[in-house]
Phi, psi and omega in degrees: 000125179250052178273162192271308166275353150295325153294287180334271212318332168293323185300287182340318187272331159315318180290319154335319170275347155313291165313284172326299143359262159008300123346264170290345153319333188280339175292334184272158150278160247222128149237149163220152198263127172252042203260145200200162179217145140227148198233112158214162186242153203187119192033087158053027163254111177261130194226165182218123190251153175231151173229108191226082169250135166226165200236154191210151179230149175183139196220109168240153197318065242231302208250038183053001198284333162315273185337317200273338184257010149285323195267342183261335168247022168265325157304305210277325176306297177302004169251005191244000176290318175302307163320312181302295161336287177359275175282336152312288191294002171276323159287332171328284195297335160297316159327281206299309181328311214272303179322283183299333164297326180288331167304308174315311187304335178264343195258341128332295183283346163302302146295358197250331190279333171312310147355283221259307183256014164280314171311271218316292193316327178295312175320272164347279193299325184287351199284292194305323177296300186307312190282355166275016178081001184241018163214156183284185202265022189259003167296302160287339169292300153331281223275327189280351179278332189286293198307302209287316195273345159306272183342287202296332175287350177256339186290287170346285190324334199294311216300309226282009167276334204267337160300296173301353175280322184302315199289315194296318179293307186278359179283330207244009167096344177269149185299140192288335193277018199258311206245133193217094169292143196257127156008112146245231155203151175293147153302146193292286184248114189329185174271147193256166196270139167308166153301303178248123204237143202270142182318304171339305172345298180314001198252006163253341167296151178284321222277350178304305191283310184322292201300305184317322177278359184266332183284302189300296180314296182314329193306317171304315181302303160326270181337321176307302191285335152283328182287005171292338186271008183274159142274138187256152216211114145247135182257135144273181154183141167209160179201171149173236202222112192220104162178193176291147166301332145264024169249005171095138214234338171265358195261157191331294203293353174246023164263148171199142206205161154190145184243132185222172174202127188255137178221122165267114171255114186284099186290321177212091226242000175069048181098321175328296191282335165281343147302305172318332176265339134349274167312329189266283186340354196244006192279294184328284176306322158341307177253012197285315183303332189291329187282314184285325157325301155329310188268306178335320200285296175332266188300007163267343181283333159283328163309326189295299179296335167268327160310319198293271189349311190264032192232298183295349123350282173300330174280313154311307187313306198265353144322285198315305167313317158283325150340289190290336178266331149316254210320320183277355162305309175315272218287331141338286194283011157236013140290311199303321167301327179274341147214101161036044198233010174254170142243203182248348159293328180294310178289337181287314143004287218275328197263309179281344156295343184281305157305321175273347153311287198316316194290318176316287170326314186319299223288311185276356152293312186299309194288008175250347176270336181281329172300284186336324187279326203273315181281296178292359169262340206271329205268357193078033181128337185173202175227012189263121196300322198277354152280358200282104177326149145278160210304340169284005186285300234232063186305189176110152126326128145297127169261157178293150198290349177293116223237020187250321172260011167290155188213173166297151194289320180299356191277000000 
């Protein structure tokens, strides 16, 4: 699949892992190279002095904040990791969506074409009533308004098939005329669902792991943000090679080094830090609520998809019934039209109620396969436990999936 945001969200996540790079660069110590040459002449003498030095830095870490802002964007990596999950199973799930709907479309336009040549036989028989003298002629002009107003409505379906191919061709990354699907039918029944599905599950939607890990970085971010009232501690050292050239360039009186070592403490800052530590606290809680939201939203979206699967279940069942009672309606009522004990507003009746059934059933066939699509993206993919990322996917300390026991670090 060559979807475009699917990219996009993998770039996203390199550059995440870049930072974090990045990141863990502040443990080390910054070396740097001086090398320098100068020739100059003075009273009527040219000498040539080389400098060949280097200088090393290094601020260490004493109170973690290096440390802790390595762990806030090693989370934020894992949430943009996540994020690619995301948008994998959104597009899937938008995919299969798109499928199925164009799978109706063609067993629409199957039924509507069935119609269609069902009409014309009525047409017929109305053709044969009228020249026997025993039905009138707006009876054939009706049945032929039957056939024609079908014909167009099946003509329709093709724009609204050549859509779902489109939408499907930009999903999976291809120019929509690249892509040409062959003509199928919906399956009578969607896949069946466990009785019992276990909560856990939920501990694989990504947008689930996402919000954790965005919670543990801000958390990190405190820490970042107490270690500004501490003192930073820097090692210096620089050394090399400095002098005339002719005095031997390498001899003891042209080496020079030196080493030092510093500590800055901020006495007064009008505040500045205790706001900072303010500010990543309301972050935190920002996002600890954005997490329990997320798993709230998770299990209504399941609950939703399993009320649908079982409700719309029942609903097929008694569609179908009606369906089988509309057909046998038809037919009745266009033996009783064929000897005269009818009129034909009862069979245009008896046939177009039979026709908005059939469509009707199509239709609690799609919503039942789109549900179904709808429950395994609501589940992070499916419902089978043994699909379940493993403990490496997702490093880190886990908040609990009860989004009611998470608390502040500080707590």
């Amino acid at each position: 699949m060559d979807n475009q945001s699917l990219r996009q969200a993998v770039a996203n996540y390199r550059q995440a892992r870049a930072l974090v790079e990045s990141a863990q660069a502040a443990l080390y110590p910054t070396v740097i190279g001086a090398p320098g040459i100068t020739r100059s002449r003075a009273l009527g003498n040219e000498r040539t002095s080389v400098s060949l030095q280097g200088q090393a830095s290094w601020e260490l870490d004493l109170f973690g904040s290096v440390r802790r802002s390595i762990e806030a964007e090693t989370a934020l990596t894992q949430a943009d990791a996540a994020q690619i999950g995301l948008v994998r199973l959104a597009t899937q799930a938008e995919v299969a969506t798109n499928y199925l709907s164009l799978r109706y479309a063609d067993s629409l336009q199957k039924v509507l074409n069935e119609n269609v040549e069902n009409f014309k036989r009525t047409l017929a028989i109305t053709e044969n009533q009228y020249n026997a003298g025993v039905a009138a002629r707006s009876d054939v002009i009706t049945a032929q308004t039957q056939v024609q107003t079908v014909q167009a409505a099946a003509i329709a379906v093709g724009l609204t098939r050549a859509q779902f191919e489109h939408a499907i061709a930009t999903l999976v990354g291809r120019p929509p005329s690249e892509l040409s699907l062959p003509v199928a039918f919906l399956p009578q029944r969607p896949p069946a669902v466990p009785v019992g599905i276990p909560s856990a599950l939920l501990e694989r939607r990504p947008d689930v792991a996402q919000a954790e890990r965005t919670v543990q970085s801000q958390s990190e971010r405190i820490g970042v943000a107490v270690a500004a009232f501490y003192p930073t501690v820097t090692i210096s050292a620089s050394g090399g090679i400095s002098g005339l050239t002719s005095a031997g360039l390498f001899s003891p009186v042209n080496q020079v080094w030196s080493v030092s070592a510093a500590g800055t403490e901020v006495l007064f800052d009008g505040g500045a830090r205790s706001a900072a530590v303010q500010a990543a606290r309301a972050a935190y809680d920002a996002a600890v609520a954005g997490y329990r939201q997320t798993v709230l939203t998770a299990f209504a979206e399941v609950e939703n998809g399993l009320a649908g699967v079982r409700i719309l279940a029942r609903q097929q069942v008694a569609q179908d019934a009606a369906l089988a009672s509309a057909r046998r309606a038809v037919e009745i009522t266009l033996n009783e039209y064929r000897a005269g004990t009818q009129n034909f507003t009862t069979v245009v009746t008896a046939q177009s109620l039979a026709l908005n059934n059939e469509v009707a059933a199509l239709q609690v066939r799609l919503s039942r396969f789109t549900t179904a699509v709808a429950l395994i993206r609501a589940l992070g993919g499916g419902w089978d436990v043994r699909s379940l990322p493993g403990d490496g996917e997702l490093k880190g300390p886990r908040l609990p999936i009860d989004a009611g026991q998470a608390v502040r670090p500080d707590e």
